[in-house]
C-alpha positions in Angstrom: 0.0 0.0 0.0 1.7 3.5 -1.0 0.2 6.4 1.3 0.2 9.5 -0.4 -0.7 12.0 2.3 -2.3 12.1 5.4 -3.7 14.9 8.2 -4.9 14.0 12.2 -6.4 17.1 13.6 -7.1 17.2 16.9 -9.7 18.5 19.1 -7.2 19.3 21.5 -4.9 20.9 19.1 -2.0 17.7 19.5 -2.7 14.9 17.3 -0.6 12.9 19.7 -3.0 13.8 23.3 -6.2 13.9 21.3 -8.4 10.3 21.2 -8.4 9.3 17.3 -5.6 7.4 15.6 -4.5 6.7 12.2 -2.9 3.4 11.5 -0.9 2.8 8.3 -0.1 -0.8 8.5 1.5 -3.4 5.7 -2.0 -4.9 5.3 -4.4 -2.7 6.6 -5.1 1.4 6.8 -7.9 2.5 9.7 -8.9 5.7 11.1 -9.8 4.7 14.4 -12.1 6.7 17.2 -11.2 6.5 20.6 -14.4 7.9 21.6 -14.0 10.2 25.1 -15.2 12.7 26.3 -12.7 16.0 26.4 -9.8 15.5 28.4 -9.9 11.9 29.0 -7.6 9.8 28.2 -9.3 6.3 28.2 -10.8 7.3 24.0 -7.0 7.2 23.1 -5.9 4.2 25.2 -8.4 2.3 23.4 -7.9 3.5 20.1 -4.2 2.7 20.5 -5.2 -0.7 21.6 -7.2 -0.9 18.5 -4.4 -0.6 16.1 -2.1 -3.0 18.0 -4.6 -5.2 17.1 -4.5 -4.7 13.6 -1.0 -4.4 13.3 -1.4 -8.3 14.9 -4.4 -9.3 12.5 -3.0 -11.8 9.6 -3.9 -10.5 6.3 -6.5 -13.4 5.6 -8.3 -13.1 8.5 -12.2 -13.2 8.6 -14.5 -10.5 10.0 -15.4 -12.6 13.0 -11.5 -13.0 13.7 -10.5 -9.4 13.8 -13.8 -8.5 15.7 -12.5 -11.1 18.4 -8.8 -9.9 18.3 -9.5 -6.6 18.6 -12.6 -6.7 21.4 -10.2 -9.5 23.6 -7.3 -6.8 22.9 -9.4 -3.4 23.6 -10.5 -5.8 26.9 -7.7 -6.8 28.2 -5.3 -3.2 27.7 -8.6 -1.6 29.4 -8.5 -4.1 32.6 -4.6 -3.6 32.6 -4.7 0.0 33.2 -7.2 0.1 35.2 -9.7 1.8 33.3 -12.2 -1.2 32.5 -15.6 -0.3 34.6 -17.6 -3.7 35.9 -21.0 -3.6 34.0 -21.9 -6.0 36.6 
């Protein structure tokens, strides 16, 4: 894949604090939306967790296996800092 130009702006004014990520990969391009509201930092944890993911994902893999990958991956990262909240 050849990227010919790309542009992050954040809310925040850094693309590097705000809570979307874009992930050039050697399979797979994503915008990704952390999703938070302003000033936390959880949105970008996630999104960052997201693109691990897909920088893990093989190149064949079905829809069901990158919607596990990434939801065990977004799971896990969350419960490891600390910021998963117990739905039950």
């Amino acid at each position: 894949m050849r990227v010919l130009e790309t542009f992050v702006r954040s809310k925040c004014g850094d693309p590097e604090l705000g809570d979307d990520v874009l992930f050039l990969g050697e399979h797979f391009a994503a915008v990704i939306d952390g999703v938070s509201a302003s000033g936390e930092r959880s949105g970008r944890i996630a999104a960052e967790l997201v693109a691990g993911a897909l920088e893990q994902l093989r190149p064949a893999a079905s829809v069901r296996e990158a919607f596990d990958l990434i939801s065990n991956t977004v799971d896990a990262g969350l419960r490891a800092s600390e910021l998963h909240e117990p739905r039950f």
